[in-house]
C-alpha positions in Angstrom: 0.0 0.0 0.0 1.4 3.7 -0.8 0.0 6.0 1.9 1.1 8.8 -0.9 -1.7 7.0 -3.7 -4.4 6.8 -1.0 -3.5 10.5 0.1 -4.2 11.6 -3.6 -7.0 9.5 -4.1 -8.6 10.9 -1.0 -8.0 14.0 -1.7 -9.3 13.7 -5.3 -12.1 12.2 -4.9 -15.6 12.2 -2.6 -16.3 9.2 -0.9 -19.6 8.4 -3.2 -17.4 9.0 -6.0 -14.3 6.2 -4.5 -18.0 4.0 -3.7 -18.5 4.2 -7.5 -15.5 3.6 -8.3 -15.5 0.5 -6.1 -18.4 -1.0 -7.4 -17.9 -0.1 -10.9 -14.3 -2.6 -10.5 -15.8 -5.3 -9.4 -18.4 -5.5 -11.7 -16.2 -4.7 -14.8 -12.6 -5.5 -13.6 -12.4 -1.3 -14.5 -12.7 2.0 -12.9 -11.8 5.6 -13.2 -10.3 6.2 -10.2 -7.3 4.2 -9.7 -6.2 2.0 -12.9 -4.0 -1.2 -11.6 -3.9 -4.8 -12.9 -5.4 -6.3 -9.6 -9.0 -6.1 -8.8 -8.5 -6.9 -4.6 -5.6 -4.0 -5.0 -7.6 -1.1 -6.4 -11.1 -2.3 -3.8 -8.6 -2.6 -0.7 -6.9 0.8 -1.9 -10.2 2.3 -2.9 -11.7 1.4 0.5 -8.8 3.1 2.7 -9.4 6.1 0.5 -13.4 6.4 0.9 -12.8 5.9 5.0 -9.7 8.8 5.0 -12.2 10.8 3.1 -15.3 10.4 5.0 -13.3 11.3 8.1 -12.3 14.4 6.9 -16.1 15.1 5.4 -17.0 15.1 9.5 -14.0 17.7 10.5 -11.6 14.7 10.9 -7.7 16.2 9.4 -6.3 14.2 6.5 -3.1 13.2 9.0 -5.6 12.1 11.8 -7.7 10.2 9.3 -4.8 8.4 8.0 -3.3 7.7 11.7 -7.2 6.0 12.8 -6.5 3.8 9.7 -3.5 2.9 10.3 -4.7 2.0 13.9 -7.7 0.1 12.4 -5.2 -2.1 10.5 -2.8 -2.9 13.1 -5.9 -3.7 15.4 -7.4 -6.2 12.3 -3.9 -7.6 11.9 -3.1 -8.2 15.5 -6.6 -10.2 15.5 -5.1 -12.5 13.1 -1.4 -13.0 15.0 
């Protein structure tokens, strides 16, 4: 994952727009948003984005939106250790 692509993406895009973008991949393997060869890479990328950018659409900062992330994961991940 590059924080730096998510970043842009959320920055880019509104979260209805990343949803359609989402969608729009799995049903056709294509998107507009973010072009990559893997479906599971562009919905796992396009997800992070959407939840950085509905943080920020309720006041949350783009750095604090990207550290609850990051929190998220570790907290998932540990689950699984």
């Amino acid at each position: 994952m590059e924080i730096a692509e998510i970043r842009e993406l959320a920055k880019k895009f509104t979260p209805e727009q990343i949803n359609n973008c989402i969608t729009q991949q799995i049903e056709t393997g294509e998107n507009i948003c973010l072009r990559d060869e893997s479906t599971e890479k562009v919905v796992n990328e396009l997800s992070k984005a959407q939840f950085i950018r509905e943080l920020m659409a309720q006041g949350v900062s783009m750095p604090d939106a990207i550290r609850e992330l990051a929190q998220r994961i570790r907290r998932v991940q540990k689950g699984f250790a």
